[in-house]
DRENDO-1510 file (C-alpha; in Angstrom, 1 decimal, always signed):
<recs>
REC; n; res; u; v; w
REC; 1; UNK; +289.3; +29.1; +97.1 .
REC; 2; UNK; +287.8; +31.5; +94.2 .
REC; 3; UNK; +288.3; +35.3; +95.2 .
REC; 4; UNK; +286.1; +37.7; +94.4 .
REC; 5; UNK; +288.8; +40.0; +93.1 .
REC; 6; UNK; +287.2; +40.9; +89.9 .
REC; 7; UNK; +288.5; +42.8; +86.4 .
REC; 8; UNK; +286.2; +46.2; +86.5 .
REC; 9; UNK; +284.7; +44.9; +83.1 .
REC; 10; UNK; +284.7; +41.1; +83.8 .
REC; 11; UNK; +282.5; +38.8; +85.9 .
REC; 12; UNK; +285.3; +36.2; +85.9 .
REC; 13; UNK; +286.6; +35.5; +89.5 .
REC; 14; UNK; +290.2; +35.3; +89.7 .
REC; 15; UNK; +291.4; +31.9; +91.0 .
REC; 16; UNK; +293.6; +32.3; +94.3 .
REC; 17; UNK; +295.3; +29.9; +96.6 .
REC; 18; UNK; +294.6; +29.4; +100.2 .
REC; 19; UNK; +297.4; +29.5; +102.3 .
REC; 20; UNK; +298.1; +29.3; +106.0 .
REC; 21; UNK; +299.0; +32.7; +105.2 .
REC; 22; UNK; +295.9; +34.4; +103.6 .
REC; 23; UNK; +293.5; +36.8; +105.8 .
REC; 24; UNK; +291.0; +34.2; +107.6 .
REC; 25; UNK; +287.2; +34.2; +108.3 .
REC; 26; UNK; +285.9; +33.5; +111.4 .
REC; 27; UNK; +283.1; +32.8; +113.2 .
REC; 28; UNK; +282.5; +31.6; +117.0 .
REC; 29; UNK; +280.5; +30.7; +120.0 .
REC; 30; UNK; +277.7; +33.7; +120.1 .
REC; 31; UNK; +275.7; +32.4; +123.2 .
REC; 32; UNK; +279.1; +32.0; +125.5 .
REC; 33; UNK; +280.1; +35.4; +124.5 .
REC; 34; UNK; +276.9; +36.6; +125.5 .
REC; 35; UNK; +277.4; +35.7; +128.8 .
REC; 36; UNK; +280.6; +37.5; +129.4 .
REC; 37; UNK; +280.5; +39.0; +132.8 .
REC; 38; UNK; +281.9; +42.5; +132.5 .
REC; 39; UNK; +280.6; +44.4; +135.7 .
REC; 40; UNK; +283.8; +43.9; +137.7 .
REC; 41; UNK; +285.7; +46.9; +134.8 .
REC; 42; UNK; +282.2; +48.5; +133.7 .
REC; 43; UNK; +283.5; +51.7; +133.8 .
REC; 44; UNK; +286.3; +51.0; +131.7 .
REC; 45; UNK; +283.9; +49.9; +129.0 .
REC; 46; UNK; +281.6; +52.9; +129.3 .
REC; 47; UNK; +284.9; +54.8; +128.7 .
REC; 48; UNK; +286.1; +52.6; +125.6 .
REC; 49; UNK; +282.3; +53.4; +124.4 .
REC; 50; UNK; +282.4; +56.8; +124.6 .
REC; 51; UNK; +285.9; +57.1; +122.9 .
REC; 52; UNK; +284.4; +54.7; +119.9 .
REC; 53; UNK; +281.0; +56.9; +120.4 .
REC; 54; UNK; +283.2; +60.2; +119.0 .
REC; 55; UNK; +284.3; +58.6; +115.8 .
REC; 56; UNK; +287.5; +60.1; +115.5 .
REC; 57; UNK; +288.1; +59.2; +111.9 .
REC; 58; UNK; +284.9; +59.9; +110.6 .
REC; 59; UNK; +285.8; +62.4; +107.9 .
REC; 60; UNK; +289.5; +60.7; +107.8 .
REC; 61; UNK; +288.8; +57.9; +104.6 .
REC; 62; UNK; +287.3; +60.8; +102.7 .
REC; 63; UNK; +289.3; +61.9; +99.5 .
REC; 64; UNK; +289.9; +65.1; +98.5 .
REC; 65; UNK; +287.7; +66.6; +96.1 .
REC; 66; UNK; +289.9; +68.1; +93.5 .
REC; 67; UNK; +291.4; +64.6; +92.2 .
REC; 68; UNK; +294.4; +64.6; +93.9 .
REC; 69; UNK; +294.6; +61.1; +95.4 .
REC; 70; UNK; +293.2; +59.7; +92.0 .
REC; 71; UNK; +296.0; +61.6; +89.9 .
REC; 72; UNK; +299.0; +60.0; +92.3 .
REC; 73; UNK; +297.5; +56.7; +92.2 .
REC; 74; UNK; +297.3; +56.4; +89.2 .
REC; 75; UNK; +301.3; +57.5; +89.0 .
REC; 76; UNK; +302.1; +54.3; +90.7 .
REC; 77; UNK; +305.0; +52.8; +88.8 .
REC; 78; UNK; +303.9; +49.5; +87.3 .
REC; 79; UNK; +307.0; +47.7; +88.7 .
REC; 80; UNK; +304.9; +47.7; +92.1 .
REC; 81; UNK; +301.3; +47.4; +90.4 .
REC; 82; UNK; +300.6; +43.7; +91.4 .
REC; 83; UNK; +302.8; +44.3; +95.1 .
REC; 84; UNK; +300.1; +46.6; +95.7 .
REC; 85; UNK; +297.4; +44.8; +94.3 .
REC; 86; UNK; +298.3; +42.1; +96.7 .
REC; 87; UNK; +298.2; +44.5; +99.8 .
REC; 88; UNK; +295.5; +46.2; +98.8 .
REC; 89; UNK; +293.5; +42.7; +98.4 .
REC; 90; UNK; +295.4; +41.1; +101.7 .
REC; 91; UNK; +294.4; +44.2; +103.5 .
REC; 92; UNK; +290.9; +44.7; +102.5 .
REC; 93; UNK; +290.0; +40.8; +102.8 .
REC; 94; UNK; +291.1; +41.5; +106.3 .
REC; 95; UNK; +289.7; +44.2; +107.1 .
REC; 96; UNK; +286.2; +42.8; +106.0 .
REC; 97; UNK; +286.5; +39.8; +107.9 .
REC; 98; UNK; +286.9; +41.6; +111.1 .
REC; 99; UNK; +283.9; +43.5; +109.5 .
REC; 100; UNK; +281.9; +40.9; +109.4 .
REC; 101; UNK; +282.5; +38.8; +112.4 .
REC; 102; UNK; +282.1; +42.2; +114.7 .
REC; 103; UNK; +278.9; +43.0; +113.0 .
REC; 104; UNK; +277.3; +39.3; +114.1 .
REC; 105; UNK; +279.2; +39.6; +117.5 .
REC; 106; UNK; +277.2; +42.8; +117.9 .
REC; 107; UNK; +273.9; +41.8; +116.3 .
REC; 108; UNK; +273.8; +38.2; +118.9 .
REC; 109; UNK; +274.6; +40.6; +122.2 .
REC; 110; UNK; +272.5; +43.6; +121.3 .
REC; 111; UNK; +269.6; +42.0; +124.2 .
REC; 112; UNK; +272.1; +40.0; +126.8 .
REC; 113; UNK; +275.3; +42.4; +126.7 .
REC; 114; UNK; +274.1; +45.9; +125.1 .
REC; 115; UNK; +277.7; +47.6; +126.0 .
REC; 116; UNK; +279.5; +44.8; +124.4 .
REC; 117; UNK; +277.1; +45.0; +121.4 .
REC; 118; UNK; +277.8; +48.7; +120.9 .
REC; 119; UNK; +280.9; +48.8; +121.1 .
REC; 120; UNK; +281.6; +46.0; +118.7 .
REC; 121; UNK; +279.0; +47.7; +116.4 .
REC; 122; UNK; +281.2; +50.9; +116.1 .
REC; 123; UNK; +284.2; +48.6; +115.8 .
REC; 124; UNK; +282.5; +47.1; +112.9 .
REC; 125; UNK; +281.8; +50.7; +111.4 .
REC; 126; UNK; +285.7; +50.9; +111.6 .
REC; 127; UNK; +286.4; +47.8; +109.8 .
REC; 128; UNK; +283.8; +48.6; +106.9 .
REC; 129; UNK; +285.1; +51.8; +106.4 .
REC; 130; UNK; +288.8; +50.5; +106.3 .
REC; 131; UNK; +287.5; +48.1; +103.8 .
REC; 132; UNK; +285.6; +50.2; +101.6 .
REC; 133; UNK; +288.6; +52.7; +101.2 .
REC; 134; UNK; +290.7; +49.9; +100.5 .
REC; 135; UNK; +288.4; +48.6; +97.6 .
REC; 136; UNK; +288.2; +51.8; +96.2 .
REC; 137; UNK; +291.7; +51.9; +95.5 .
REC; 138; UNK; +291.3; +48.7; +93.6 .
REC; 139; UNK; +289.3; +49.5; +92.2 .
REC; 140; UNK; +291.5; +52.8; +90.9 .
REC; 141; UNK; +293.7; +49.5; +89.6 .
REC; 142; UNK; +290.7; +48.2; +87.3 .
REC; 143; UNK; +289.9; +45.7; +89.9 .
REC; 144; UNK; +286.9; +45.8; +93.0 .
REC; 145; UNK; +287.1; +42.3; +95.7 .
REC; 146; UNK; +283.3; +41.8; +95.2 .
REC; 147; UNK; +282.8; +41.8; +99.3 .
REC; 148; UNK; +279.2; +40.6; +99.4 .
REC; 149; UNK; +280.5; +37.4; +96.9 .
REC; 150; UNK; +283.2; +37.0; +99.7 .
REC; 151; UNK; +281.2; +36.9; +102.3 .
REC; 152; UNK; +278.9; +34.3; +100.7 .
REC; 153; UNK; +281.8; +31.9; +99.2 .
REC; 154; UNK; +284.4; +32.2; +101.9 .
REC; 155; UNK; +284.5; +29.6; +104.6 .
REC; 156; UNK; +284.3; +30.2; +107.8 .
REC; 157; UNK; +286.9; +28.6; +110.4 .
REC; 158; UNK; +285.1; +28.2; +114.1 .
REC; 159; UNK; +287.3; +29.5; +117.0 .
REC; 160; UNK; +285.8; +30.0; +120.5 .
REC; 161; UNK; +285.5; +32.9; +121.8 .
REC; 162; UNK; +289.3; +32.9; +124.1 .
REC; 163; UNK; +290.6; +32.4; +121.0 .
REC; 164; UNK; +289.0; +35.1; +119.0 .
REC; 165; UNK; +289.9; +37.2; +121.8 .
REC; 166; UNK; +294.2; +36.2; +121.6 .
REC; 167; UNK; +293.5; +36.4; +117.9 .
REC; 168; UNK; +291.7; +39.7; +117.5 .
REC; 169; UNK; +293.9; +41.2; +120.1 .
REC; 170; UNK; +297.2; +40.8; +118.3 .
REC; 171; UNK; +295.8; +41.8; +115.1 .
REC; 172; UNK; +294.4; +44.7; +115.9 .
REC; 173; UNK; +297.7; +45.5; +117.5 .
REC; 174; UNK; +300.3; +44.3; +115.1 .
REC; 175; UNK; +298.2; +46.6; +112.7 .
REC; 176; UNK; +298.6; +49.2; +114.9 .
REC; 177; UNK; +302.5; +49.0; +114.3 .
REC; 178; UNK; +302.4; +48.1; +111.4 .
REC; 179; UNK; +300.9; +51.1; +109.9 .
REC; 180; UNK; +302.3; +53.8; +112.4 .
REC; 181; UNK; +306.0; +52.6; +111.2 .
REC; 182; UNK; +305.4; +52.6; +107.5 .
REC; 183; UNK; +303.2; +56.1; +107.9 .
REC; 184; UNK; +306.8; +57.7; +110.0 .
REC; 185; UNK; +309.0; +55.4; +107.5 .
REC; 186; UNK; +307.7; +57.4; +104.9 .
REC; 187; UNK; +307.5; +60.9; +106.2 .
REC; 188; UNK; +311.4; +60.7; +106.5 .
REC; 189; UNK; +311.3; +59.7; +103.1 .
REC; 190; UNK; +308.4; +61.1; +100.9 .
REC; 191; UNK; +309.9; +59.9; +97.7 .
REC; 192; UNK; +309.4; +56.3; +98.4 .
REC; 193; UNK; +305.6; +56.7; +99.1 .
REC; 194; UNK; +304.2; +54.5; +96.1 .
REC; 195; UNK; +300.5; +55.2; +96.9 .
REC; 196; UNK; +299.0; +58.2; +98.5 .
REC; 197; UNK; +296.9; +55.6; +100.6 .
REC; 198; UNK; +300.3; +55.4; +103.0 .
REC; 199; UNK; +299.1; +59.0; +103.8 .
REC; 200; UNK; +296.1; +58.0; +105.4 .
REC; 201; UNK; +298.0; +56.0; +107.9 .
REC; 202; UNK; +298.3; +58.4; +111.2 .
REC; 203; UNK; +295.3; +58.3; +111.5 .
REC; 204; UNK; +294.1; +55.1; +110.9 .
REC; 205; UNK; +296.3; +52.9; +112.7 .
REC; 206; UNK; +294.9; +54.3; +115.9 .
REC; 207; UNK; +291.4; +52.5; +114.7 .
REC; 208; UNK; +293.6; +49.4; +115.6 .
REC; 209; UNK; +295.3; +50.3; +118.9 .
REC; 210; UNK; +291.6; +51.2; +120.0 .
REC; 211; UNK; +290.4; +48.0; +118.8 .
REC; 212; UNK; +293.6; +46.3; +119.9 .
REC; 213; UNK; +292.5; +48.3; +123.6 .
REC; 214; UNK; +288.9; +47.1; +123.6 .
REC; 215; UNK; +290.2; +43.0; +123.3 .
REC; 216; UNK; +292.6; +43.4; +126.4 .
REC; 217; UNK; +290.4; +45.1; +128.2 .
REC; 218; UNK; +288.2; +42.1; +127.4 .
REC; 219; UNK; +290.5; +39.9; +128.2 .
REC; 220; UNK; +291.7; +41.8; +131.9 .
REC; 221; UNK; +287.8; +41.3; +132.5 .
REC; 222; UNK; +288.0; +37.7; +132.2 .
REC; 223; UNK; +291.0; +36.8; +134.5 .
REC; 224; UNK; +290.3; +33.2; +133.4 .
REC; 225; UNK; +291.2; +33.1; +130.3 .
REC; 226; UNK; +295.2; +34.4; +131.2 .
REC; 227; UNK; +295.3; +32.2; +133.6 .
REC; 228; UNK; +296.9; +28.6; +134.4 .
REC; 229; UNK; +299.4; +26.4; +132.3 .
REC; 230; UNK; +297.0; +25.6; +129.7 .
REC; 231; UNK; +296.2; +29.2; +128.7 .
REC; 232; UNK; +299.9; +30.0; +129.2 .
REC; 233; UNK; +300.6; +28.1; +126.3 .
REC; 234; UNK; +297.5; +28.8; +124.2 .
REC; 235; UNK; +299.1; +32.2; +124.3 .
REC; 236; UNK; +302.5; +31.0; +123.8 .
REC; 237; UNK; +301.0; +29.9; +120.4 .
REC; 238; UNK; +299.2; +32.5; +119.2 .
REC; 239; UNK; +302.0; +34.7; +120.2 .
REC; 240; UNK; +303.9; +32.7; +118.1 .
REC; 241; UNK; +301.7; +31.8; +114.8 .
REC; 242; UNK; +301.6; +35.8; +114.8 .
REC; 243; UNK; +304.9; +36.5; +115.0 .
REC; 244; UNK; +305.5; +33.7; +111.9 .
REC; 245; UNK; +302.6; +35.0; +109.6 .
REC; 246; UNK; +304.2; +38.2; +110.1 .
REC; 247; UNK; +307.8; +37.3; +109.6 .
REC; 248; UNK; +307.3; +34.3; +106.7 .
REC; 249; UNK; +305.4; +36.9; +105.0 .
REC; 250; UNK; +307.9; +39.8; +105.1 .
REC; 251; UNK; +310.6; +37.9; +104.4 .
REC; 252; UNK; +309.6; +36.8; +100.8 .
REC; 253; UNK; +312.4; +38.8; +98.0 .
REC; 254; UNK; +309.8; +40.0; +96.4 .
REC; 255; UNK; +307.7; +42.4; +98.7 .
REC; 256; UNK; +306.1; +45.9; +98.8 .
REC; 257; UNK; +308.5; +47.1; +101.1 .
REC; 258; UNK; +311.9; +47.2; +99.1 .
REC; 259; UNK; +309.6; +50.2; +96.7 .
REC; 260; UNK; +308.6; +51.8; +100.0 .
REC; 261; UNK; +312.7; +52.0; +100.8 .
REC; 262; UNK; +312.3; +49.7; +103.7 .
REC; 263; UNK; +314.4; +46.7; +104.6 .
REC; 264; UNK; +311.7; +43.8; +105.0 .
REC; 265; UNK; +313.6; +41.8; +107.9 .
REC; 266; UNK; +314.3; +44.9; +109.8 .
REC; 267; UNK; +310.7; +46.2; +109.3 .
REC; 268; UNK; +309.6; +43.3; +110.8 .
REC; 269; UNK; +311.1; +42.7; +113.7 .
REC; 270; UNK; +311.1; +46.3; +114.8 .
REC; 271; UNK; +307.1; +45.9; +114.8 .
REC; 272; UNK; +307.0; +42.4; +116.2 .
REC; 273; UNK; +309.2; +43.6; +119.3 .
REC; 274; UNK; +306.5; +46.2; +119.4 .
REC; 275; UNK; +303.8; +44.2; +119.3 .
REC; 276; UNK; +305.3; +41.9; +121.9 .
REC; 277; UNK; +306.1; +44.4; +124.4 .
REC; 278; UNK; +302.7; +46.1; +123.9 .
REC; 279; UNK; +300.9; +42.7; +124.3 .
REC; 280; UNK; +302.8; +42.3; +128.0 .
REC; 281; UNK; +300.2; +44.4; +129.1 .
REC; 282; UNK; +297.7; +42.1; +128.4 .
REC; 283; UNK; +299.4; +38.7; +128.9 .
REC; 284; UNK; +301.4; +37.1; +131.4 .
REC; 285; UNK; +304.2; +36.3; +129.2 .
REC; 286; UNK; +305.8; +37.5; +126.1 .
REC; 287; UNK; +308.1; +35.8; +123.5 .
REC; 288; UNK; +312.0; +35.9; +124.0 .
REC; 289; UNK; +312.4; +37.6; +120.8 .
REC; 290; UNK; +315.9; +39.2; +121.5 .
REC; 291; UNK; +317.0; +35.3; +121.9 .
REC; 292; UNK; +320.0; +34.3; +118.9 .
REC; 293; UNK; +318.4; +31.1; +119.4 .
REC; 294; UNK; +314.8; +32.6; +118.4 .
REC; 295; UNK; +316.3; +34.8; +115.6 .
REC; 296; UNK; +318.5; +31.7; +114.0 .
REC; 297; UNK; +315.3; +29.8; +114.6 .
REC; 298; UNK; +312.6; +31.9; +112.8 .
REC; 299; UNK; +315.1; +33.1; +110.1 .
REC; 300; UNK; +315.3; +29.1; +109.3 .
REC; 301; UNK; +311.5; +29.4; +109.1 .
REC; 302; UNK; +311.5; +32.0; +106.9 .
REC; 303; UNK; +313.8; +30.0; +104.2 .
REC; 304; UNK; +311.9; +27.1; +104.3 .
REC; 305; UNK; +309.2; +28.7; +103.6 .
REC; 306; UNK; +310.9; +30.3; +100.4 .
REC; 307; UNK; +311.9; +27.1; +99.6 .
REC; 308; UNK; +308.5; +25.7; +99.7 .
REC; 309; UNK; +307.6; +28.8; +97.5 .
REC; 310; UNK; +310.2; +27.6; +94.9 .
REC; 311; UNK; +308.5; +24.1; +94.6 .
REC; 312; UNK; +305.0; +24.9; +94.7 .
REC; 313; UNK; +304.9; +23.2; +91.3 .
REC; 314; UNK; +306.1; +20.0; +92.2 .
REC; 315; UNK; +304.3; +17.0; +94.3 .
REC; 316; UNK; +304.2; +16.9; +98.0 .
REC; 317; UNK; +306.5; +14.3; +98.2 .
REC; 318; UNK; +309.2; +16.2; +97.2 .
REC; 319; UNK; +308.1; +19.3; +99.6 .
REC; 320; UNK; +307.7; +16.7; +102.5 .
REC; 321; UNK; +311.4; +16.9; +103.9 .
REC; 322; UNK; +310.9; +20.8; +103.6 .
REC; 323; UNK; +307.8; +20.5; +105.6 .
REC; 324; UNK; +309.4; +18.3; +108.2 .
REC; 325; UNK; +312.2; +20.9; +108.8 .
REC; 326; UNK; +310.2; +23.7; +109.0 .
REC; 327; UNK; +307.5; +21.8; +111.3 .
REC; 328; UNK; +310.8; +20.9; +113.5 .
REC; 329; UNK; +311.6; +24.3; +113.2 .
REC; 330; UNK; +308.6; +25.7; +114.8 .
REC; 331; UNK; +308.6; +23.1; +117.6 .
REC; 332; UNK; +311.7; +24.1; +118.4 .
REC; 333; UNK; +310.5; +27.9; +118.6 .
REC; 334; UNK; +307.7; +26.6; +120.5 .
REC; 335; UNK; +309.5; +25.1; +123.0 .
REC; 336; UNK; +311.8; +27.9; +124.1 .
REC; 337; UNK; +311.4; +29.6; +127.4 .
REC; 338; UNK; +309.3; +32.3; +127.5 .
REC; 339; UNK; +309.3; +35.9; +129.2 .
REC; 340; UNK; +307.5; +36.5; +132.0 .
REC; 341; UNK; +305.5; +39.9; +131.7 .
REC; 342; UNK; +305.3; +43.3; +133.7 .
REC; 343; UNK; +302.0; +43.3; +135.4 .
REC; 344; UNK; +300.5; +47.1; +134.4 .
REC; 345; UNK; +297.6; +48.4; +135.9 .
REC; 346; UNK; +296.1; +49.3; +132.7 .
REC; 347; UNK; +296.1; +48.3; +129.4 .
REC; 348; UNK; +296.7; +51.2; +127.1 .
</recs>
């Protein structure tokens, strides 16, 4: 894959491997989602609407004008210059993905489904917003991701529209975590706050849980899709490949989070048990994340990963019983029990 993470005074993309773990693009089945039936919780959308209608964070991603967020970034200490360069690129690829697949869920409804469109438009305001703030701070680093070049080279992965739904859902909402522990992390200990973009965090991690609202409500509207064995385990799986990204990710010895004074494995799981319990809302069952057996198992995940990390200069035969362990390894994670869920009447 060739980024479009540029050098302010180059043209020369920077060349960037794919991973399992880098922020996707998706697109999806625009006709099915069209015909969503969402009369049976109407009013529960007209509600969402006029929440996203009042644009809470309108003025939020606005810097202040006397230079103040320019003269602390540009304090950062260049021992965590390319930890934040890789946020800042993780988070803003992300954040214009969700950007861009909202927009074209919003344009295709706009005639069939005009209170889905809308509210997907203003989630899509959301996302481009995020992302522009983001880039901006890049581009404070000498570097811009050239989004319309993304949008153009990137390639899309299809996913129907349950799937965007699971998907969207626990993103939004492990964002939502994510950023509201960092933002209190750090108001406990001010000296450890790199950037003066982890200011802007209050705020803007309810943007996610709102988003992270709208898809349950979604998916409570559409009874269907949380039900029966075979959705049981879709969710199971996403559940699951959430919970890894997250934890595989975090778990790497070099990471942002050691500068920000927090301990990676322990950041993690605090927002994944979050995340989980928040998503039992929503779904009828929940990982058994408080399970030894879970933690030995996703802690085994996490080495092979580094291990793979250590070899990804050598050929894949010699990575192949690594991959084998940590495939077994997520079987094995896959295969434990589940929790069954609280059934709440509402999903925020």
């Amino acid at each position: 894959m060739v980024d479009a993470l540029r050098e302010a005074k180059s043209e020369a993309p920077l060349q960037k491997k794919e991973t399992l773990l880098t922020p996707r693009f998706y697109t999806t089945d625009f006709e099915a989602m069209a015909r969503l039936d969402i009369s049976p919780m109407r009013a529960d959308f007209e509600a969402m609407l006029a929440e996203f209608r009042v644009d809470y964070n309108r003025k939020h991603f606005e810097r202040p004008a006397d230079g103040s967020f320019e003269a602390e970034a540009a304090a950062l200490d260049p021992r965590w210059r390319d930890l934040m360069v890789e946020f800042l690129e993780r988070s803003c690829t992300s954040e214009f993905s969700g950007f861009l697949l909202y927009k074209e869920i919003s344009r295709r409804l706009k005639d069939s489904n005009p209170l889905l469109a809308e509210c997907f438009k203003c989630m899509s305001r959301d996302e481009a917003r995020h992302a522009g703030f983001l880039n901006k701070s890049l581009a404070d680093l000498d570097l811009a991701l050239d989004l319309p070049y993304l949008a153009r080279q990137r390639q899309y992965t299809f996913f129907k529209p349950k799937f965007i739904f699971y998907a969207t859902y626990l993103s939004e909402k492990i964002g939502y975590w994510r950023y509201i522990a960092i933002f209190r992390h750090l108001e406990t200990q001010p000296q450890n706050r790199i950037h003066p973009l982890f200011r802007y965090f209050k705020n803007w991690c309810q943007d996610e849980n709102r988003h992270g609202d709208f898809f349950g409500l979604v998916l409570k509207s559409q009874p269907h899709l949380l039900q029966g064995t075979i959705n049981r385990l879709w969710i199971r799986f996403f559940l699951l490949s959430f919970c890894l990204t997250m934890y595989l990710n975090d778990r790497k010895p070099h990471n942002l989070y050691a500068a920000l004074g927090l301990d990676a494995s322990h950041y993690a799981m605090d927002v994944l048990r979050k995340t989980n319990l928040d998503s039992g809302k929503v779904f009828p069952i929940i990982l058994d994340l408080d399970n030894p057996r879970f933690l030995a198992l996703l802690d085994r995940c996490a080495d092979y990963n580094l291990q793979l990390e250590a070899l990804k200069a050598k050929s894949r035969l010699a990575k192949l019983p690594i991959y084998l362990g940590l495939i077994a390894a997520i079987v094995q994670l896959f295969l434990l029990k589940p929790l069954a869920a609280p059934a709440p009447q509402t999903v925020r």
